[in-house]
C-alpha positions as CSV (number, residue, x, y, z in Angstrom):
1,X,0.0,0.0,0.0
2,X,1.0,3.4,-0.6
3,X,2.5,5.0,2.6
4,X,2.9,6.9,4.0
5,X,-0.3,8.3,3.9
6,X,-1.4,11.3,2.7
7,X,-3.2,12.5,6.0
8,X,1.0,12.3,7.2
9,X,2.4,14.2,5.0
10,X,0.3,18.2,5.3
11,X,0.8,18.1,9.1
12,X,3.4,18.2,12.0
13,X,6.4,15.5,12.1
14,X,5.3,14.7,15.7
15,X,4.1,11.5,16.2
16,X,1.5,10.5,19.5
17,X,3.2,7.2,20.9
18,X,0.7,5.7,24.0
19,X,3.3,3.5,25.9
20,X,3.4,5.5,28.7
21,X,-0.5,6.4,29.0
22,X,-1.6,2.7,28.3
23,X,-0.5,1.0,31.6
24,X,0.5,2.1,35.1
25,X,4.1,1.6,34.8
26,X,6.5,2.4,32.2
27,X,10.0,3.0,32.0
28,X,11.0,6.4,32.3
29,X,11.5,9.2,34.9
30,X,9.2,11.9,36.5
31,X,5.8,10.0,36.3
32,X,4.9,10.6,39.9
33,X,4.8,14.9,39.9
34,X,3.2,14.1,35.9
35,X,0.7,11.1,36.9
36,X,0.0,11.1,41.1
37,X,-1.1,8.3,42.7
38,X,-4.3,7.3,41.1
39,X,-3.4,5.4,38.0
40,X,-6.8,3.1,37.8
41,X,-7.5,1.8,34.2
42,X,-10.5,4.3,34.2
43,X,-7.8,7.2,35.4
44,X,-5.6,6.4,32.8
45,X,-8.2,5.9,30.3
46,X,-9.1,9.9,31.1
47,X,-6.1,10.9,30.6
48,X,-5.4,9.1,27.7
49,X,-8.4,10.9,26.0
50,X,-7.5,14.4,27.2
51,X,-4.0,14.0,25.3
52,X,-5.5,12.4,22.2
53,X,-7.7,15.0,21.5
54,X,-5.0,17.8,22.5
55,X,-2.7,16.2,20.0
56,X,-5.9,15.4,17.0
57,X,-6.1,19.5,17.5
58,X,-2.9,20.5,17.4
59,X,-2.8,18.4,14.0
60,X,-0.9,15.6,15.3
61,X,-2.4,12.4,12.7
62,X,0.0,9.3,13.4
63,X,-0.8,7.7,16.8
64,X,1.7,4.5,17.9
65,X,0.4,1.5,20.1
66,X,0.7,-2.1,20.8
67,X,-0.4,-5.0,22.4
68,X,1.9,-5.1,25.1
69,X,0.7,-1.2,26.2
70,X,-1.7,-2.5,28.1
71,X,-5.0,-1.2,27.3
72,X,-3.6,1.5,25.0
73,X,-5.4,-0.2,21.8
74,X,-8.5,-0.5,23.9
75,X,-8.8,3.6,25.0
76,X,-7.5,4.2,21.4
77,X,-10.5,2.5,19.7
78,X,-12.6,4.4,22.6
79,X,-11.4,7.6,21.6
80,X,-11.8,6.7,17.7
81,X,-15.6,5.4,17.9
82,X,-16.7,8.4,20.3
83,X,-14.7,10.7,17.8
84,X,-16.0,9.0,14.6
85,X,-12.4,9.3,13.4
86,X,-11.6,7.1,10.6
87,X,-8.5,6.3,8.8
88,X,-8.8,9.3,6.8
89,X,-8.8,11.1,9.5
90,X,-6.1,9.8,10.8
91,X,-3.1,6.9,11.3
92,X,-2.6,4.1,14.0
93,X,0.0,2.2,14.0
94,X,0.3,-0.7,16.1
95,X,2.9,-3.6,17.1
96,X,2.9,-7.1,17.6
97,X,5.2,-9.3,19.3
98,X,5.3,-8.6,23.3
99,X,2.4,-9.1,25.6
100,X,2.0,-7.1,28.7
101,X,1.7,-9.5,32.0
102,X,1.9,-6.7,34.5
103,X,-1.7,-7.7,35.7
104,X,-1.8,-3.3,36.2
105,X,0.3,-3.3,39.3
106,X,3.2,-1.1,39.9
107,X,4.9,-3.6,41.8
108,X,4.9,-6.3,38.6
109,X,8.2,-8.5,38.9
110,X,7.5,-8.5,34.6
111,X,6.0,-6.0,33.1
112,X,6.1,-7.5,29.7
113,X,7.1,-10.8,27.9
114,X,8.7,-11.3,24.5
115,X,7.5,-13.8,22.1
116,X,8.2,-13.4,18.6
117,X,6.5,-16.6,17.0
118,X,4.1,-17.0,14.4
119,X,1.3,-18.4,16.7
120,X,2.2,-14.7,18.6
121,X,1.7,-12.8,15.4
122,X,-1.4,-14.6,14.3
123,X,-2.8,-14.2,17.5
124,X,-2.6,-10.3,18.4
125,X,-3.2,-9.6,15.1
126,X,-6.9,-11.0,15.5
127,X,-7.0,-8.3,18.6
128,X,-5.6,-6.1,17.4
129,X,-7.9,-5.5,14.4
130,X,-10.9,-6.3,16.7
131,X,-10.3,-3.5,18.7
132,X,-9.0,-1.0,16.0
133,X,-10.8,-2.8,13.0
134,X,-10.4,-0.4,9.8
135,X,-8.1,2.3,12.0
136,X,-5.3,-0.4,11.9
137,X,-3.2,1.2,8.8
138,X,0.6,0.0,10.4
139,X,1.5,-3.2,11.6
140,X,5.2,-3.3,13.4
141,X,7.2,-6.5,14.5
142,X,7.8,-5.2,17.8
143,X,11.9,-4.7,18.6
144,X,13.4,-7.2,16.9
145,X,17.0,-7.7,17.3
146,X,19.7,-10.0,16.5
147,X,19.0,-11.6,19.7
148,X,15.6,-12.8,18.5
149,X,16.5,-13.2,15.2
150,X,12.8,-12.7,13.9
151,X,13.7,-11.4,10.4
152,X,15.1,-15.1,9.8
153,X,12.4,-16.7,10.5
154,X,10.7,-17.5,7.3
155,X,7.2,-18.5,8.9
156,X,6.8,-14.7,10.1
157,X,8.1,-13.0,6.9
158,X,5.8,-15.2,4.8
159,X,3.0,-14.1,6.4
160,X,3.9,-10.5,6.7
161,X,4.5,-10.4,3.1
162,X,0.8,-12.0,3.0
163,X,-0.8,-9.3,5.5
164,X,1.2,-6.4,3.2
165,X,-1.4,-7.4,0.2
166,X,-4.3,-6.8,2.3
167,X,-3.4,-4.0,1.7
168,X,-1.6,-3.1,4.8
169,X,1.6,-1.5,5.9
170,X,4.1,-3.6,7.0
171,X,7.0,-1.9,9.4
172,X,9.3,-3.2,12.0
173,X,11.0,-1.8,15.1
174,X,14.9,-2.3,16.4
175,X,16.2,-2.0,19.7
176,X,19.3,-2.3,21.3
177,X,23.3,-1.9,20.7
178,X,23.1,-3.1,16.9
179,X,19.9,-1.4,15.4
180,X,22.2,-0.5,12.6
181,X,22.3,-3.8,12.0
182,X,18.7,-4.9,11.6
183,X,17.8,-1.7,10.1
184,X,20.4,-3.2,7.0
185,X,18.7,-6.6,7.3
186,X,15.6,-5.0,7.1
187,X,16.1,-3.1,4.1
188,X,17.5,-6.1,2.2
189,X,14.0,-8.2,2.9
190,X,12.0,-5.2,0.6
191,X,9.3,-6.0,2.9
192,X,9.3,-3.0,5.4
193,X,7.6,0.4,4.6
194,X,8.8,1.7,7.9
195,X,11.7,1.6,10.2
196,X,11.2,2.2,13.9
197,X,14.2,3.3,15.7
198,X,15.5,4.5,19.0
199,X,17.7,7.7,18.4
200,X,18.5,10.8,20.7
201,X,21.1,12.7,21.4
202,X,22.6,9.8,23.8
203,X,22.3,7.4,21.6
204,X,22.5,8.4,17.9
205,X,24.3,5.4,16.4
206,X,21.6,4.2,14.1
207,X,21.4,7.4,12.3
208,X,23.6,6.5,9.1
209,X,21.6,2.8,8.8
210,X,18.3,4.7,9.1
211,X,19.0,7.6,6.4
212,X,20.4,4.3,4.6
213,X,16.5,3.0,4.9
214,X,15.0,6.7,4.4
215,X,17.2,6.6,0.8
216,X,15.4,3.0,0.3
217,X,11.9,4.4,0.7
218,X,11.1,3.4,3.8
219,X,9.3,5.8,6.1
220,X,11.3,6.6,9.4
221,X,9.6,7.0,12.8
222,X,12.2,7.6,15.5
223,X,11.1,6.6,19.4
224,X,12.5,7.7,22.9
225,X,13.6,10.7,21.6
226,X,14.2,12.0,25.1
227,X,16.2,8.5,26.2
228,X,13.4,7.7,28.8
229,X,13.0,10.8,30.9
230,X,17.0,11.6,30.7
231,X,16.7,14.3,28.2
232,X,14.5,16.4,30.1
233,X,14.3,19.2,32.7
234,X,14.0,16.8,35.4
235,X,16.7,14.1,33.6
236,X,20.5,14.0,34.1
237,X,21.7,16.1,31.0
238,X,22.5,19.3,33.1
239,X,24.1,21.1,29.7
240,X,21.0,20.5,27.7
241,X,18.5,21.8,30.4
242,X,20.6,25.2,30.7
243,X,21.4,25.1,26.8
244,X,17.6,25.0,26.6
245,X,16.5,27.6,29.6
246,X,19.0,29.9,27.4
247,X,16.3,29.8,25.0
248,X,13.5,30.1,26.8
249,X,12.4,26.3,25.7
250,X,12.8,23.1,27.9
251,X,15.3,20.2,27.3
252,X,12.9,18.1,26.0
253,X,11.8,20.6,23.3
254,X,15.3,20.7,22.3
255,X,15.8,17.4,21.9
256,X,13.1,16.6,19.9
257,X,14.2,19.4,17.7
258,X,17.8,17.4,17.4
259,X,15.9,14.3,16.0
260,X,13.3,16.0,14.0
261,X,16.7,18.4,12.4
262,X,17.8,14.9,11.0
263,X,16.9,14.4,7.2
264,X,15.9,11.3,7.4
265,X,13.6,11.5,10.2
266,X,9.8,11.1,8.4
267,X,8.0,10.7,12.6
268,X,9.5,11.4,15.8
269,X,7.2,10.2,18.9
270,X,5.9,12.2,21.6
271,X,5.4,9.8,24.9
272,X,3.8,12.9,26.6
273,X,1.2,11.9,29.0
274,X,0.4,15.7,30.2
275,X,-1.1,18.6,28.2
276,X,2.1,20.7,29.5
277,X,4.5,18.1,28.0
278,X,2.6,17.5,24.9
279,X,3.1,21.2,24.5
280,X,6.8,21.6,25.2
281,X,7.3,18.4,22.4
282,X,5.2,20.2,20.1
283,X,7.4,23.2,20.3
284,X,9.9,21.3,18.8
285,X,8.8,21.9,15.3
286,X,9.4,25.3,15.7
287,X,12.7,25.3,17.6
288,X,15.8,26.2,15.5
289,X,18.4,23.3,16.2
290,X,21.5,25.8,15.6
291,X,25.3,25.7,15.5
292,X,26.0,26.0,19.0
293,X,23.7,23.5,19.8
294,X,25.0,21.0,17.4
295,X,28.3,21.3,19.4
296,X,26.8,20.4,22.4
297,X,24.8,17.7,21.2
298,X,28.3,16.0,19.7
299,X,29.5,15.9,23.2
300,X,26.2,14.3,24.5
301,X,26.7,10.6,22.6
302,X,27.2,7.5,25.1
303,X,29.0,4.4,23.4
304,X,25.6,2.3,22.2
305,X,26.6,-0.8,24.9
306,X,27.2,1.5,28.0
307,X,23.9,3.6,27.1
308,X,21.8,0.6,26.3
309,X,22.8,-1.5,29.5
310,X,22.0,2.1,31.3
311,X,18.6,1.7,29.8
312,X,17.9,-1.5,30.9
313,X,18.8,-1.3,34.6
314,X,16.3,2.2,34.9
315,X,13.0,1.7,36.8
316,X,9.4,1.2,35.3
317,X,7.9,4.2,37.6
């Protein structure tokens, strides 16, 4: 199918991701001040409205979820019928490949499990269309890696390639110290019409392997932009917080700005999960990413193993 869509292409780069908004706990920093202590499904499901329709008017038209957000896909269909929003108004994207087994307690020993099998596939697939029926315009293996070796498994590209002549798109996220190399991988399968990818100003290294997929054709959404809390005012990146109070903005506006200044960057994701946050990303179109701040951001970079075992050892909060 063509992609991406039209709806994508007249309004802001700035993506709605719901991983934060769709369960109790997630990994990054600052959710007590943001959420309090009442994070009941019904809570969250509030507040998961109250940002969708923010972002819907602020022109945001690409919305990311997945099965393993706990009941993101369920509020997101919510919001959608009691909207009457179709897919022309605008794009979810969704993911398959984790499910969540937190049971919605902050306390969960697991949060989420990893199973990247065909049976998997087959299965959220069937829920997630239930829920999202017509809405569902992306479908994303969710973080595969060389670890899980899911793009060599020829059951689940065989069906993939199956799904994609529904019509529907086809994408895949990458996580970890060697996105660069599944992002190649991926581009070689001519499968893919997007590439999800972690990249801030911390992390950067899969930027040349996804302007290699952007030159391919494949449409580039780029997630934790603000490296799980840490590139914001209440993160540990003390240069970018004052390089950013300088300017009147806030760390995470500036950092944003870093990945959407990237030519090859089609979506970046806002995790907000306040109306003040969703703001200060939204800024970000507007915010000049300029020569002195390109300086700083070259001193920023972690080597990708030290800043993805760093990732893994932070809390969910």
């Amino acid at each position: 199918m063509s992609w991406p869509p039209a709806i994508l292409k007249d309004g802001p780069r700035i993506g709605l991701g719901l991983a934060a908004l769709g369960r109790p706990a997630y990994i990054t920093s600052d959710r007590g001040p943001e959420l309090g202590h009442d994070r009941s499904p019904e809570s969250m499901r509030q507040r998961t409205e109250v940002i969708l329709d923010a972002a819907y008017q602020a022109g945001v038209r690409y919305v990311d979820v997945a099965r393993s957000y706990g009941r993101a896909e369920s509020f997101l269909a919510a919001w959608l019928s009691e909207r009457r929003l179709g897919p022309d108004e605008i794009t979810v994207g969704s993911k398959w490949g984790y499910t969540y087994v937190g049971d919605w307690r902050m306390d969960a020993e697991q949060h989420e499990t990893q199973d990247l099998s065909l049976d998997t596939l087959n299965r959220q697939l069937a829920e997630s269309l239930e829920l999202l029926g017509a809405n569902l315009a992306l479908y994303q293996i969710h973080s595969a890696s060389p670890d899980n070796a899911v793009l060599a498994s020829p059951d689940v590209i065989d069906a993939l390639r199956r799904l994609r002549e529904r019509p529907m798109a086809i994408g895949v996220t990458v996580t970890g110290p060697h996105q660069a190399q599944v992002i190649d991988t991926a581009i070689e399968l001519e499968l893919f019409d997007t590439i999800q990818a972690t990249w801030n100003l911390l992390e950067p290294s899969s930027g040349e392997a996804l302007a290699r997929a952007h030159q391919a054709g494949l449409t580039v959404i780029v997630k934790e932009a603000l490296a799980n809390g840490r590139l914001t005012n209440a993160g540990d990146q003390p240069a970018l917080v004052a390089a950013a109070a300088q300017r009147g903005l806030t760390a995470d506006t500036l950092a944003i700005s870093a990945a959407l200044a990237q030519p090859w960057a089609d979506i970046v994701l806002s995790g907000a999960v306040t109306l003040d946050t969703l703001q200060s990303n939204l800024a970000a179109s507007a915010a000049a990413w300029d020569s002195d701040l390109i300086a700083l951001g070259a001193e920023l970079p972690r080597p990708a193993s030290v800043y993805w075992e760093e990732r893994s050892q932070r809390p969910w909060t």
